[in-house]
N, C-alpha and C positions, 0 to 999 in steps of 0.2 A: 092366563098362565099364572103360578101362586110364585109365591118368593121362590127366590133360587136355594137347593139345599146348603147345607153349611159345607164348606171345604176346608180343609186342612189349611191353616196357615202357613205359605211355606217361609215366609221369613217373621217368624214370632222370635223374640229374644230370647236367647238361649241361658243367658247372665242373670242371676239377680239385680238387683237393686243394694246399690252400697249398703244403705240405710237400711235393708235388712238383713244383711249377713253381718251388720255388727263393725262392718269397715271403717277407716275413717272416711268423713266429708270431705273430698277436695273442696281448694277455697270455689269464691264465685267465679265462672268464665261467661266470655262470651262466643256465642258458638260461629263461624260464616260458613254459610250453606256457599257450595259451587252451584249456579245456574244449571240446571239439565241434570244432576243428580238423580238416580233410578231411585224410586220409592222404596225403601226399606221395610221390613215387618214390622206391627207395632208389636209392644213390651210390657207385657203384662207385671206388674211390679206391685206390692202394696203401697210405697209413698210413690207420687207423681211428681216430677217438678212443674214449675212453671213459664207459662212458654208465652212471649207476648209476640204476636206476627203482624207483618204488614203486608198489607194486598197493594199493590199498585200495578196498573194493567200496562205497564213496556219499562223496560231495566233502568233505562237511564231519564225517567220522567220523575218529575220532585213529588215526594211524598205527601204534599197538602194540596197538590193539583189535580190527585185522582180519586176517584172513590173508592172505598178501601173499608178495612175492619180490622179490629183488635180479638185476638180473640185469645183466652186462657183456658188450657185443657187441662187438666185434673185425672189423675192413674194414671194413664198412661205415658210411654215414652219410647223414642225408635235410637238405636242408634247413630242417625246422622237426621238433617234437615232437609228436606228436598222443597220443591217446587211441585205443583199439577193446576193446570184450566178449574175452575173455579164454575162450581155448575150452576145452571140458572133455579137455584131453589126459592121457592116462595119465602120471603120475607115475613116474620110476626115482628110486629115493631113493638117493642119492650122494654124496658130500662135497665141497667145495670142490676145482675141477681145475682147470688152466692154460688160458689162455683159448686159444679156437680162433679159428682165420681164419673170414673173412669168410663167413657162410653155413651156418656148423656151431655156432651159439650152444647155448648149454645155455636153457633154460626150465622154471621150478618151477612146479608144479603149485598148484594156490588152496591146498591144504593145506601146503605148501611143502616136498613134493618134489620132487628136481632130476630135470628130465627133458634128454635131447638137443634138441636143438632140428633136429638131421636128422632126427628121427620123427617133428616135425610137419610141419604141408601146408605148403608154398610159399609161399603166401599167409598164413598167421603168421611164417614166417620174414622172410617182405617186411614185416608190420607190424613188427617189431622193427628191422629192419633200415632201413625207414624216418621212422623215426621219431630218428633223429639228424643234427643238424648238420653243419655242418664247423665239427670243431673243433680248436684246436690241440694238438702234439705227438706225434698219432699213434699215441693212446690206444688198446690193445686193448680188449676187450669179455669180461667172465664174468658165470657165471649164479652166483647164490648162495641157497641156499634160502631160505624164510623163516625157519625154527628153526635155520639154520647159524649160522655164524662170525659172520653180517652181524647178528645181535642179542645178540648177546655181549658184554663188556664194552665193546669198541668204541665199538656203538651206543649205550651206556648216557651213553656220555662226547660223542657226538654224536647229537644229534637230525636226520632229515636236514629239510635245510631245504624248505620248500613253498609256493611264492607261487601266487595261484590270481589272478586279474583278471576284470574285468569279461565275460569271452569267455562265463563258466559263467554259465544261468538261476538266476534264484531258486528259491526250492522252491515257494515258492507261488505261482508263476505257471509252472508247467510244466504240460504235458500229461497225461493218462495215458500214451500210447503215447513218450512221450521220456523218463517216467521208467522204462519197461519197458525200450527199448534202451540208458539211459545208467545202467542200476543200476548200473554198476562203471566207475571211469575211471582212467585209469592216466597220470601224474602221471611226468616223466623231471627227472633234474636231473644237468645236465655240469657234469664239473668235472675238476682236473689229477689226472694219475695221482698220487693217494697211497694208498699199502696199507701197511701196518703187517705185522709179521714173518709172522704167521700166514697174511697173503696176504687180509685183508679190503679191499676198496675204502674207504676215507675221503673224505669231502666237506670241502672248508675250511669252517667256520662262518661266516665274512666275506667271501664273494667280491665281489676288489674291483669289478668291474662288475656292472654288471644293466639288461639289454635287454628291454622287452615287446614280446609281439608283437599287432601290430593288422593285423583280416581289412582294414579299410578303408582303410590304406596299401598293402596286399598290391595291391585292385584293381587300381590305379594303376599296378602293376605288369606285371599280369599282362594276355595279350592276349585280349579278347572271342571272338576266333574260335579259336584253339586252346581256349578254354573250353568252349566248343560241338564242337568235335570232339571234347573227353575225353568230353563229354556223351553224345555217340552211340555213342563205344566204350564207356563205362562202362555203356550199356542193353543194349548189345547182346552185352557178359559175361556182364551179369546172367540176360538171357537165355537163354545157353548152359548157363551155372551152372543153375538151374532147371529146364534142361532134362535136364541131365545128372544132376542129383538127382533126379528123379521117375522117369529110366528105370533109377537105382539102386536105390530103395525101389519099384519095380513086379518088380525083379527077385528081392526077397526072399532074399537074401544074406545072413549074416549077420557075411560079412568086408569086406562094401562099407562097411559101417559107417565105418572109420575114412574113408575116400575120401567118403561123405557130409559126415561131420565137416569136413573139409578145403575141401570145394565151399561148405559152410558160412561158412566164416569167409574165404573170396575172398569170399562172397555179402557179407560183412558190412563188409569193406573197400569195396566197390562202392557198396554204402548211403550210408556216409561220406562218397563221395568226392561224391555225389550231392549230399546234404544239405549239405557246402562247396561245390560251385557252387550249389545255391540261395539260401544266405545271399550268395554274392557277386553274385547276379544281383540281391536284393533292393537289395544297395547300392549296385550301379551304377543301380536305378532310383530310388534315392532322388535319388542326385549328377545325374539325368537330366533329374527334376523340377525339382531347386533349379537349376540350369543355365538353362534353362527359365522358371524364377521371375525371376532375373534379368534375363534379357533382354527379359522382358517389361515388368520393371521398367524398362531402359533405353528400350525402345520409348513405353514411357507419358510417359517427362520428356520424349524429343524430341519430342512430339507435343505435349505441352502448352507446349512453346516453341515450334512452331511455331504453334499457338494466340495466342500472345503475341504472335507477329510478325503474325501477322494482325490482330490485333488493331490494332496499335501501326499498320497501314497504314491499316486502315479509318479511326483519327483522325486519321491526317497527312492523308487525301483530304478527311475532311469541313471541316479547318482550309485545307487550298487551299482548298476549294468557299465556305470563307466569305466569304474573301479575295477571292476572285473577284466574288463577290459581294457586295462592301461595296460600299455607296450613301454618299455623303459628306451633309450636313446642305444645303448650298447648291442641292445638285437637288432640293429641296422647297420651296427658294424663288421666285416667280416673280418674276424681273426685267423689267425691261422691255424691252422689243424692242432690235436693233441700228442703228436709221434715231433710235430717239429717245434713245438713248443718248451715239452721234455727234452728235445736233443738240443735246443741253439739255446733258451734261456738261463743266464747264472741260475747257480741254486737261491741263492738271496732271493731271486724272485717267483721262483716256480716251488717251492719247498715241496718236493714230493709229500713227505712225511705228513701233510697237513689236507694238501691240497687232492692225493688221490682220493682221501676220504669225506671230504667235502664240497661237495659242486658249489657253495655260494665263495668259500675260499678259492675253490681251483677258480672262477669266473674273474677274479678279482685279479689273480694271478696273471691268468692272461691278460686282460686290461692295462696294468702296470704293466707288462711287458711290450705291447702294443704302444702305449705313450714311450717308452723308451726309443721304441722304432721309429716311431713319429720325428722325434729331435733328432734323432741320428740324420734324418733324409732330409728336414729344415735347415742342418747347418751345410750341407751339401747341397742345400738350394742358395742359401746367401752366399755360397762360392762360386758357383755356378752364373751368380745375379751381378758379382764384381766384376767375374772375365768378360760378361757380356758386357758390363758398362765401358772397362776398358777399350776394348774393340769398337764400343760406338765413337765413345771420346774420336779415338783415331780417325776415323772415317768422319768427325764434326769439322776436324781440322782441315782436314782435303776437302772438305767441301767449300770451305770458308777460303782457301787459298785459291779458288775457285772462281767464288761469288766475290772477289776483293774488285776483281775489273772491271765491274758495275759501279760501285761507289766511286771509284779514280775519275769514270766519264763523268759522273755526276759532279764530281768537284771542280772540273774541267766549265762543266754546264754554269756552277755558282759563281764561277771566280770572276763573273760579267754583273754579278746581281751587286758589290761593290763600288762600282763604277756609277750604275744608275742611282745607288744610294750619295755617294758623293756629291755626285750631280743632281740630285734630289729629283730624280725622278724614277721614281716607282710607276712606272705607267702600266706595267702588265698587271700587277697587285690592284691597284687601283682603278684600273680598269674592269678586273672579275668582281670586284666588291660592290661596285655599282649595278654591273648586272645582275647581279642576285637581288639589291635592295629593291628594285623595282614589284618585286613579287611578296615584298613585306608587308603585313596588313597596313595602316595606315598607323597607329600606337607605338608597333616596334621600329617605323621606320621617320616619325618624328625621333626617337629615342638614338636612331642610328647617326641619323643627319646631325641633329646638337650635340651628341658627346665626338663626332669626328669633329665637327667645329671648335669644339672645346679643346679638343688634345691638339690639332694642330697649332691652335693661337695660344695656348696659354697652359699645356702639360703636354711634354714630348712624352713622359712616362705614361701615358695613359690611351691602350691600343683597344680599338676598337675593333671586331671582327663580327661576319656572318655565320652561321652553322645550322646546319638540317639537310632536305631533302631537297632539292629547287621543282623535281620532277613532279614530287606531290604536291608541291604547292600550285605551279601552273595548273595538277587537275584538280584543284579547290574552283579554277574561275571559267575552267570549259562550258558554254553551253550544253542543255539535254543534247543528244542527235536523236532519238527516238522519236517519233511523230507519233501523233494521237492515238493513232489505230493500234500503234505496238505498243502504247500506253495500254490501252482498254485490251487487247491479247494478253498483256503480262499480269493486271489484275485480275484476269477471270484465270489466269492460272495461279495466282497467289490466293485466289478464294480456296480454290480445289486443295492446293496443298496445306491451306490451312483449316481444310474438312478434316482432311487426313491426320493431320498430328497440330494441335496448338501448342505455341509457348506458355508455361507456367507464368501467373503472375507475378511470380519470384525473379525467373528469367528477364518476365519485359522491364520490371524495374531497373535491373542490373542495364540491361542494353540503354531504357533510356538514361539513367546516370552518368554512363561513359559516354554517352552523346553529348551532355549535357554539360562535361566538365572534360569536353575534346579540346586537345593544343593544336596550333598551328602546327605547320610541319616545319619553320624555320626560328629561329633563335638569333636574337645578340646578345654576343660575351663582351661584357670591360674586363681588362685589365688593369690592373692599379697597381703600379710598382711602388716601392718606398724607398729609402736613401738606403737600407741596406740591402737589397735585391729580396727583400721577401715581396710578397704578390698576393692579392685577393682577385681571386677569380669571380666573377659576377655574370651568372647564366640568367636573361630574363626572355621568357616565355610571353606569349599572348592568348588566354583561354577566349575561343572564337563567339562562344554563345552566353558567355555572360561577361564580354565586352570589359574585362580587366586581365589589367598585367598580373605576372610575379616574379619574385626571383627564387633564385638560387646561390648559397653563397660557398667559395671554398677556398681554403689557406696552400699557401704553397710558400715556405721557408728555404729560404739560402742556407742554411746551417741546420739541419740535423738537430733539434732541441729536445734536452734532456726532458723524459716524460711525469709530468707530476700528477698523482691520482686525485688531484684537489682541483687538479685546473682542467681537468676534463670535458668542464663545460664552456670553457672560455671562448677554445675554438671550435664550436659545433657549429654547425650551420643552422640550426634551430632558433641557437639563444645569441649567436653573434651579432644579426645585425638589429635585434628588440630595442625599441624605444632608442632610436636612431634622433628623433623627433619624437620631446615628449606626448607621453598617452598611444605612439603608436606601435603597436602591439602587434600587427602582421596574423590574428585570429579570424579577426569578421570580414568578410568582403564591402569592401567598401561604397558599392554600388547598390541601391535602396532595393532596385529593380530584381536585385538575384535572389532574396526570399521569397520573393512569388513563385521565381521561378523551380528554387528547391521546394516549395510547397508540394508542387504538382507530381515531384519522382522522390518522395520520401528524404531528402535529403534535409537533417536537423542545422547543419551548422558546417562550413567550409572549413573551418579547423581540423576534421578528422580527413583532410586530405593534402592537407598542405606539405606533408613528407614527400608527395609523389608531383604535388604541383609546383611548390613553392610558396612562400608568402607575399601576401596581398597589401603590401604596407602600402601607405598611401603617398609616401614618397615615390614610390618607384610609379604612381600613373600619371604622376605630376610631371615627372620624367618623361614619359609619353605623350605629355599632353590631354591627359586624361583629366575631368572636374569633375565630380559627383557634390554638388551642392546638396544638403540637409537637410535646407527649410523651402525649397522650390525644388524639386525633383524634377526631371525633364528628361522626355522619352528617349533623346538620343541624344547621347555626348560623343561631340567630335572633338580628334585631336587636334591643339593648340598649340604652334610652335613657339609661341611665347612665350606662355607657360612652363612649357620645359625649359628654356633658355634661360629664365628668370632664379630657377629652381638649381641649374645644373652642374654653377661654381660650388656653391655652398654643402649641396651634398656630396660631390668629390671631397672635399677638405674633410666631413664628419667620416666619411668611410676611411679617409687614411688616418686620420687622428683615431676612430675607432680601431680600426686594426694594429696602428702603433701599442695604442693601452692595452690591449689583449696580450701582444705578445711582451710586454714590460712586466703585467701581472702572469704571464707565462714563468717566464724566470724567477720571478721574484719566488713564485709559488712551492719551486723546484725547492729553492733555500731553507724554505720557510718549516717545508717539510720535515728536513735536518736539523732543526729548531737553532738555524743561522738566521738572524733579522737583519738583511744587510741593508746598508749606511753609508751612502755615498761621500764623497771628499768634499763636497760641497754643504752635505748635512753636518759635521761634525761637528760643527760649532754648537746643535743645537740640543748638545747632549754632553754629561759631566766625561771626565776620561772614567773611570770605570761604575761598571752600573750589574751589581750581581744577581739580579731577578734575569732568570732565563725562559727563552721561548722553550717547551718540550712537546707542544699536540698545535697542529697546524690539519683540521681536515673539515669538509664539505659539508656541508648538512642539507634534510629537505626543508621545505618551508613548512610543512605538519609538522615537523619537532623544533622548528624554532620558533613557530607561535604557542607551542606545549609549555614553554621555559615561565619561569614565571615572573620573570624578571627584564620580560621583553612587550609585556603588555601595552606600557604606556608607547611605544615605538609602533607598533600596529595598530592603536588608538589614532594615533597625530597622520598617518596613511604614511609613513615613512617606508613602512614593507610590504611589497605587492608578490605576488605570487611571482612575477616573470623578472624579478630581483635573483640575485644570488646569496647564498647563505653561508657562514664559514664559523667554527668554531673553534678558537686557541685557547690554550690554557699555560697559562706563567706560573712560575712554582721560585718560591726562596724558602727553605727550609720546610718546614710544615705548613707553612702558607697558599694556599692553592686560588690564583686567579682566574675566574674562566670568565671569555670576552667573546660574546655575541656580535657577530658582525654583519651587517647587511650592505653587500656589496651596488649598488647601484649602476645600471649600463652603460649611464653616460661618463662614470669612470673615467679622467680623474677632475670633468670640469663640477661632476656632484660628489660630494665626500665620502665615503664610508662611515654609518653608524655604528656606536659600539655600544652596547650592554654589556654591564659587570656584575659579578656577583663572586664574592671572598667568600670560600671557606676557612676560616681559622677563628679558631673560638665562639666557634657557630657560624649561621650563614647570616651574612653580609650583603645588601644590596642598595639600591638609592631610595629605597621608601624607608628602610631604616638605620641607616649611616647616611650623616649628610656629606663626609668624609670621601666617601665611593660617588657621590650626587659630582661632587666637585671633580675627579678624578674622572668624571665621563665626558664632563665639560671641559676639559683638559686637552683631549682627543676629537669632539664633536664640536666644542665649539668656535676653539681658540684653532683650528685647521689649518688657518691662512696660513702661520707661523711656519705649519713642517712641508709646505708644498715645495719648498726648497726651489733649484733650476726649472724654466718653464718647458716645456708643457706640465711637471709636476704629476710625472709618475710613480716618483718616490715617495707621492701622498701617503698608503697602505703601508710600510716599511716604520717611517718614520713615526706614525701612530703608534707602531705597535712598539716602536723604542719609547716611545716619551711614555708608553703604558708599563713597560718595564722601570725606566726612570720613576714614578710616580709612585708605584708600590714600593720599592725602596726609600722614600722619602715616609710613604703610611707604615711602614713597619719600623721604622728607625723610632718616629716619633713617637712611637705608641711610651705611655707610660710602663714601668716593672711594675708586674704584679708583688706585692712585699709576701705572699703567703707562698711564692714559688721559693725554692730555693736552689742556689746556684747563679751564675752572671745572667745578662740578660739574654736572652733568644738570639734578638735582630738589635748589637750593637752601632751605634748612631756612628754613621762614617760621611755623614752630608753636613756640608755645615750651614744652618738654618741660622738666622738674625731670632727668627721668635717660632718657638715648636708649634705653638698655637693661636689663635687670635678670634676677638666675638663672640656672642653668645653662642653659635654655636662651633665653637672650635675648631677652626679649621685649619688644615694643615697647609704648611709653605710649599705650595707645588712648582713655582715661577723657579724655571733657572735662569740665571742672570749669566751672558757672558759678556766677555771675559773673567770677570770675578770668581766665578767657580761658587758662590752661595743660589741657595734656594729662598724666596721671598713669599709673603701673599703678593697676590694682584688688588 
């Protein structure tokens, strides 16, 4: 069979050549082929560039360990560099020649013999030939063996350069059949004509640019349907090719040989070009998909806004439809007719003249007159409401004159219970009381047995009682009566009915919490009487499953005590009996063992229950007999009558000395309010006769705004102020001078003192970090205390501060120098008589009063 006819180029360069149209030169680049690149057309151009390639047979094997060729083409040039299988042509081994035009390349042989490149087929001339660029200056093209010139000192001194991209598969993710057609890839790299004397091609080592190339910008390029007609020509080469090889090896030649070779490697160009429209048709279905993705994505938001809007209609119609449908209050009332409205109502309120002619007047009309009738029939109710009370009154009476000869037996009954007490014997009383203790757990009834022991030897004032239920407590210690069988009967009914309906987990919590923080059903109360018949009532409880006591605490006054809005916390049962014993706080449970147990049913902390339970102070288990040790923990604490016993005097004395100081600062607080600082007959001495700085603001504060002051810092620094303190804010005034005193009350009150912070407004503000004048005047009050506790127990501690705080600023104001630029006398004329106004460097004022003498000194 003769050559194959000539066919149409289909990817011939459609562009000239810079360098012929007169363009400028871009500078020099260099080019990098992607591995698998579809063969391009070659480019018929009048200048050529020049193109130096490297052969090495697998992508990532070093370029002086394969055999290989240099080869430089001349005219021609493709727009991009590909790769193709490298055919087995006969080697002429040759030496380095001048390059040829366009179409007559030299080509080395894999062993790197130079061969002609007119003794190969067509179709390798075309892959050489297409496989270069346009590139600047109009570079010819030579072939250079691989054992020539091109690896000779030259190459020794340049390595050629080799960038490979993303284009080339992995090795481990290829195929068999792509590593059979990609066993050898050939690798081109442009660059400016330099050759050195001998005539070898050189690459710059730094080319200043560098362009990659991506198939997936190419798309973008390129048109879908010319893609598709290369497609149809490229099968139907393939075809021909194929065809034309099999009627050459049927015909058993053995000079067709080379003419197969050549049908070969068109065949293998065709492949290529195959295998690049497939990769580009994959990418345009990728870009087809995501296209697509989007749009969908936009279709989904307008539809879910239009969803919205629908939305947002359906409520605007249901908010008409309501509107429309509002009913006013007065069409539920019935008024009365239009004939009797006009006839019984004044004209004042029916105004004909208005109201025939307007229904929204006539309705209104009626209305008013309707509330008219309304109060007419309410004060004939409240008359109606007095004759009944009357009549009851009367009939309370007769009844009371009645039930009076029940109480006379009963007095009849008491006037024997005198005698027993005389004779000190209460044997019926004291008989019930023991029968009840028996049934007290073992905590409340250590606590019952030492505080009766205690009141009888050593406080008549202090009565002990039982209170609760006795009937539930005996059914705390009944054995089950149900025997096994009615066990296993009643859980296979408690399964069924909990097929039927379960409890929410919300539910079981609640149920086990209340299990978990269940009281006994019995109680003992102290009472604690004081010398003037006031009383603190003391209710302690026994919580059964976490094996600690609490109390409960409450005032009961012999006299009616005027109500002060400052002392409102004094007597709460909250804050009464806190830090009884310092650090104890009555918050946390004192037993190690009861956070396990709150773990298990959600419970954070026993403080959010102690309104309902009581507080857990650690006095009151000590009381019981209770030890919760710290640093050895131990499963089960029994109560100890020892313990209690040891514990029992000392905290009777702090609960009535506490309750004494409650109600000393009860009253006091009353006064204080009325801006009186009262000053017992025993303090007088410790103050001048008259003293004109007056109290006028006496009121409470939280602990957030008195840690807010800014002049209370150092005081919460030293831990002088804890949250479960009390707080108090006065303000003293003489003339334009305004005193305000920070007070922090403490609850061991009066054996710990009250601190005071100050801070002077007058002539600016005034405090102890910058007057050492006010520094002094706190320590006056804070530290010199002993002075004003006055009669003991020294409840008049609080009083007497606040007088010597009065006193004090009269001495700071007196001594103050006249300003000479004021005119007129002075302010705060000096009526103290001071030995020396001032003294030391830093001048301080004579605070000390001296009596009897009646002067002010330093200390």
């Amino acid at each position: 069979m003769g050559t194959p006819s000539a066919t149409r180029d289909p990817m011939s360069c459609p562009t000239p050549h810079p360098s012929a149209t007169g363009d400028p030169i871009p500078s020099p680049q260099t080019l990098i082929i992607v591995s698998g690149t579809p063969i391009q057309a070659p480019c018929k151009c009048p200048s050529a560039p020049r193109i130096t390639a490297v052969w090495r047979s697998h992508p990532r094997a070093p370029l002086s360990s394969t055999p290989g060729f240099f080869c430089e083409l001349g005219g021609d040039h493709a727009p991009w560099i590909n790769h193709a299988p490298v055919p087995g042509a006969t080697p002429t081994r040759r030496s380095h020649a001048p390059s040829a035009p366009c179409g007559s390349s030299r080509l080395p042989g894999p062993l790197g013999g130079a061969c002609s490149s007119r003794s190969l087929s067509p179709s390798l001339r075309a892959v050489l030939c297409c496989s270069v660029t346009s590139l600047p200056g109009g570079a010819e093209a030579r072939v250079h063996p691989a054992g020539s010139a091109m690896s000779s000192e030259s190459s020794k001194k340049r390595k050629p350069k080799v960038i490979r991209t993303d284009g080339v598969p992995a090795e481990g993710k290829r195929g068999k059949g792509d590593t059979d057609q990609e066993t050898q890839t050939l690798l081109w790299r442009v660059s400016t004509k330099l050759e050195d004397p001998s005539g070898i091609c050189m690459v710059p080592s730094n080319p200043p640019d560098v362009r990659y190339y991506s198939e997936e910008s190419e798309v973008d390029l390129r048109d879908p349907i010319k893609d598709y007609e290369l497609y149809r020509e490229t099968c139907q080469e393939l075809q021909r090719l194929m065809a034309e090889i099999q009627e050459l090896k049927s015909r058993g030649i053995k000079e067709n040989a080379s003419e197969i070779d050549e049908r070969r490697v068109q065949s293998c160009v065709h492949f290529m070009t195959l295998k690049k429209l497939n990769r580009l048709a994959h990418i345009r279905l990728k870009k087809g998909r995501d296209q697509t993705h989007e749009a969908k994505q936009k279709v989904d938001a307008y539809h879910l806004q239009l969803q919205n809007l629908l939305y947002e209609v359906m409520h605007l119609q249901k908010e008409i439809t309501k509107c429309l449908e509002f009913k006013s209050k007065h069409e539920e009332i019935e008024l009365v007719s239009l004939e009797e409205f006009y006839k019984e109502a004044p004209p004042e309120i029916s105004r004909p003249a208005i109201t025939l002619t307007e229904p929204h007047q006539q309705t209104l009309a009626r209305l008013d007159w309707e509330l008219e009738q309304r109060k007419r029939l309410a004060e004939k109710y409240k008359e109606c409401l007095t004759s009944k009370e009357k009549i009851l009154k009367e009939i309370e009476v007769k009844k009371e004159y009645l039930s009076s000869l029940q109480p006379r037996l009963n007095s009849i009954m008491q006037a024997s219970l005198p005698v027993q007490e005389y004779l000190f014997m209460p044997f019926d009383q004291a008989h019930k009381q023991y029968e009840t203790a028996r049934h007290l757990p073992p905590p409340l009834y250590v606590l019952f047995v030492q505080a009766s022991a205690y009141g009888q030897a050593c406080d008549k004032k202090l009565v002990v009682a039982i209170e609760g239920s006795v009937e539930e407590a005996k059914a705390l210690y009944k054995p089950p009566e149900d025997s096994q069988d009615d066990e296993s009967d009643s859980d296979a009914e408690e399964e069924q009915t909990t097929k039927r309906r379960r409890p929410t987990l919300g539910v079981q919590l609640d149920d086990k919490r209340k299990e978990m923080l269940k009281r006994h059903p019995l109680s003992v109360t102290l009472d604690l009487k004081c010398k003037d018949d006031n009383m603190l009532h003391l209710t302690f409880h026994y919580l059964m499953n976490l094996n600690v006591m609490t109390v409960k605490a409450k005032v009961t006054t012999a006299v009616e005590m005027t109500t002060a809005i400052s002392a409102g916390d004094l007597l709460s049962p909250d804050s009464l009996l806190n830090c009884l014993y310092p650090g104890d706080h009555g918050r946390k449970t004192p037993n190690p063992a009861n956070q396990f147990q709150f773990d298990k049913v959600g419970i954070l902390t026993l403080s959010d229950y102690v309104t309902e339970l009581g507080h857990p102070y650690v006095w009151v288990q000590k009381l019981g007999g209770l030890h919760f040790p710290k640093d050895q923990p131990q499963h089960t604490v029994a109560a100890d009558n020892s313990l209690s016993a040891s514990h029992m005097e000392l905290t009777v004395k702090l609960l009535r000395s506490r309750l004494q100081s409650r109600l000393a600062l009860h009253k006091q607080f009353a006064s204080l309010e009325h801006g009186v600082v009262p000053v017992s007959s025993e303090c007088q001495q410790l103050f001048p006769t008259k003293i004109v700085s007056r109290l006028v603001k006496w009121t409470a504060i939280p602990y957030e705004d008195y840690a807010e002051l800014p002049y209370t810092k150092d005081v919460i620094e030293a831990g002088l102020a804890e949250d479960t303190h009390l707080y108090y804010m006065a303000l003293i005034e003489r003339g334009t001078a305004k005193l305000q005193a920070a007070v922090v009350l403490n609850p061991g009150y009066s054996t710990l003192p009250p601190v005071f912070s100050l801070c002077l407004n007058w002539k600016g503000e005034r405090n102890s970090s910058n007057d050492d004048n006010i520094r002094a005047m706190e320590s006056e009050v804070n530290v010199y205390y002993k002075e004003l506790w006055g009669p003991k127990p020294g409840y008049q501690l609080l009083t007497n501060q606040l007088q010597r705080l009065c006193m004090v600023l009269d001495v700071y104001l007196e001594t103050e120098p006249h300003d000479p630029s004021v005119e007129g006398p002075k302010e705060f004329p000096q009526e103290k008589m001071c030995l020396r106004l001032v003294r030391g460097p830093l001048r301080l004022k004579p605070f000390k009063f001296n009596y009897p003498q009646g002067f002010f000194s330093h200390r």
